[in-house]
N, C-alpha and C positions, 0 to 999 in steps of 0.2 A: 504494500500500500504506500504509494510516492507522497509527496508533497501534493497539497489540494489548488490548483489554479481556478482563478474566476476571470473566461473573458468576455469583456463588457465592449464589444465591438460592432457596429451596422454592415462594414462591408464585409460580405460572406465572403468573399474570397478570402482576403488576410485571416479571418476569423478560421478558416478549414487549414488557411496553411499554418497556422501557430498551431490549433489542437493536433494536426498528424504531428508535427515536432515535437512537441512538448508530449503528447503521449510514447511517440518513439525513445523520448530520455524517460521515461518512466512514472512522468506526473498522474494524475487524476486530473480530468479537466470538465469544464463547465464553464458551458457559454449561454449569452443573454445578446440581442442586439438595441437593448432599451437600456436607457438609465433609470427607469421608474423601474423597470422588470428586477433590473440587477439592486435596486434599495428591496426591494421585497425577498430577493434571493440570497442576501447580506442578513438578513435580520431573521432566515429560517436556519442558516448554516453558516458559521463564518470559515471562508478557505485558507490557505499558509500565504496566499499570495491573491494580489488581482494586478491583470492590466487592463488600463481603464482610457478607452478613448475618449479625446476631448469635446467632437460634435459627436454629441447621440441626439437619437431624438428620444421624448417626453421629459429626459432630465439631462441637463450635459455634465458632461464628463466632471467639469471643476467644480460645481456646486454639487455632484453627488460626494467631492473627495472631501468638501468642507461637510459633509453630514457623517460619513466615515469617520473622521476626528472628533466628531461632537459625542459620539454615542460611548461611553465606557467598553462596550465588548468589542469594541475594530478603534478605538484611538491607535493601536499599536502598529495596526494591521498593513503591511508591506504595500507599499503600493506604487505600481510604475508607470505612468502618464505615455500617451502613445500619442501624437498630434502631428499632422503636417505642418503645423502652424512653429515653426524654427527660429524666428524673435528672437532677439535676446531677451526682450519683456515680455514675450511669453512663458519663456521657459522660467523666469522669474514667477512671474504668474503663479503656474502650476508649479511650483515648489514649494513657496510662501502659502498658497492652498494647506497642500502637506504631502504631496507627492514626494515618494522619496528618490523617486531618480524617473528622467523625463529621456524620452527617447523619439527622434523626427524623422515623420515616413519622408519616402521611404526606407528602412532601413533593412541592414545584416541579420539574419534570424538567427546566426550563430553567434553573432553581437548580444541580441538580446538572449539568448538561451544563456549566454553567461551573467548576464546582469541576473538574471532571475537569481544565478546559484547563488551568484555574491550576496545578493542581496538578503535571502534567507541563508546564506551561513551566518551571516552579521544577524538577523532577525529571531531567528528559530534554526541554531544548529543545531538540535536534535531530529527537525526533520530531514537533514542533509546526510547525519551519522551511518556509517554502516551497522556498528556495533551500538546498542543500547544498552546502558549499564543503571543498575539503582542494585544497593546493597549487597547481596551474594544474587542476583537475579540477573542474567547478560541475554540479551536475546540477538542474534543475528542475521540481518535482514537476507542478506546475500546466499545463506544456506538454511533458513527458515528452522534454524535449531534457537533453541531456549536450553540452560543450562541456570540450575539451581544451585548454591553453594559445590561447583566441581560437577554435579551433576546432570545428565541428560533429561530434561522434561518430554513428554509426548503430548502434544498439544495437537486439537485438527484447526483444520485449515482456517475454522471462522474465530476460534478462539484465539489463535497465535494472532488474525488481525486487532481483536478486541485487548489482548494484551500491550502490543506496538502502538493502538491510538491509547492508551492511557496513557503507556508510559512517558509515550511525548512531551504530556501538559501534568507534572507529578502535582499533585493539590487542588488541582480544576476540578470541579465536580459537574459531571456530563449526566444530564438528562436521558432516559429510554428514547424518548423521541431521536436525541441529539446523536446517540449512539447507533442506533438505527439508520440513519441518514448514512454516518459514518463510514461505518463497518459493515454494513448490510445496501446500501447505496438508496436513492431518492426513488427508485424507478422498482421496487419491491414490496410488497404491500401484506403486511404479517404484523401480527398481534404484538404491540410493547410487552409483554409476559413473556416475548422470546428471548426478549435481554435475559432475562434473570437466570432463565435455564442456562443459557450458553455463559453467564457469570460465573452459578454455579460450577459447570463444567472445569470452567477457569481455576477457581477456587481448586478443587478435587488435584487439578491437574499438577499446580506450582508448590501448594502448600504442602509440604513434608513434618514427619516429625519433629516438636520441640522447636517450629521455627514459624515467627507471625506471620500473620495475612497481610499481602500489602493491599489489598483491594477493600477500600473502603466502602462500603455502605452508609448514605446520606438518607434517613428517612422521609419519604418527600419530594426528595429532589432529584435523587441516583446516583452514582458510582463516579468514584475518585482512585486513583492511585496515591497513595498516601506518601504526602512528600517527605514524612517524618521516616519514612522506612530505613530508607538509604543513612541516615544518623543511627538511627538506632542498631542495624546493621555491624557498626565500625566495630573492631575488638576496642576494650577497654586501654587507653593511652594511646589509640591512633590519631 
């Protein structure tokens, strides 16, 4: 499961050539060609990244990047501005907005495929990492092994992703809804009670003798990856 792209672009063409790229390095991708559509698709899922063109139609591109920074759950949220519009006071423009880096058609798609990396390693390097580490727990994206204090875990195929989207965000507490979206994708349509079985499963799978649960249960609200693991984990004087 790659890093999650949002692109918020009108002309289909650019828009099919970023998604075949960007799925060919490995992302998850999700397009919108409205900026009204991509605020309503922003506030059901938030992704690791968006690029966000600057004419759209219903909402444009800058005033949808000033409601992105106004909202607590996407202030943080990476974002790379795409405009023909090459100004110097433009790209000022869209900076001062909050765009974190601006980029003028036409451009290199190998240019921007690297701005993306840069950009989420600097942003969210755990979704870049091959290796995810929390406490005696390592999971390994590249040979879909989980390894428990030295140990090999057996985890199936929806569990190991439900595992790798916790561990991403350690102390986030992810709603069924949100998990669902997630790990199970938008286009699936099954009962939030599915969470819990495949939690459980999780739970059964990691959890070994004499050693805590990192998978939190929030009543209410849903499941966290407990950021307190990874300390309490350490041998005593490390």
């Amino acid at each position: 499961m790659g890093p999650r792209v949002l692109i918020v672009e009108d002309e289909e063409p650019l828009m099919l050539l970023l998604r075949y790229n960007l799925e060919s390095e490995g992302y998850e991708v999700d397009s919108v060609s409205r900026g009204d559509e991509a605020e309503i698709r922003l506030r059901e899922q938030v992704p690791d990244i968006v690029l966000l063109d600057w004419m759209l139609p219903g909402l444009s591109g800058i005033e949808l990047c000033r409601r992105i920074r106004a909202r607590t759950e996407t202030e943080r949220l990476p974002v790379i501005m795409l405009t023909a519009r090459g100004e110097e006071g433009d790209r000022i423009r869209g900076l001062s907005t909050g765009a974190d880096d601006y980029i003028v058609k036409p451009f290199s798609v190998p240019e921007l495929l690297a701005r993306v990396r840069a950009l989420l390693r600097r942003a969210k390097p755990a979704h870049i990492a091959t290796l995810l580490r929390a406490g005696d727990i390592e999971l390994d994206r590249e040979t879909h092994r989980v390894r428990r204090a030295g140990q090999e875990l057996h985890l199936g195929p929806t569990e190991f992703r439900l595992l790798e989207f916790l561990m991403q965000s350690p102390g986030r507490v992810f709603s069924r809804e949100h998990l669902l979206n997630a790990v199970w994708g938008h286009d699936v349509y099954i009962d939030e009670r599915t969470v819990d079985v495949h939690v459980g499963r999780l739970r059964k799978a990691i959890n070994l003798p004499r050693k805590p649960d990192p998978i939190r249960t929030v009543r209410g609200a849903g499941y966290s990856f407990d950021e307190t693991f990874a300390r309490e984990e350490q041998p005593v004087g490390a």
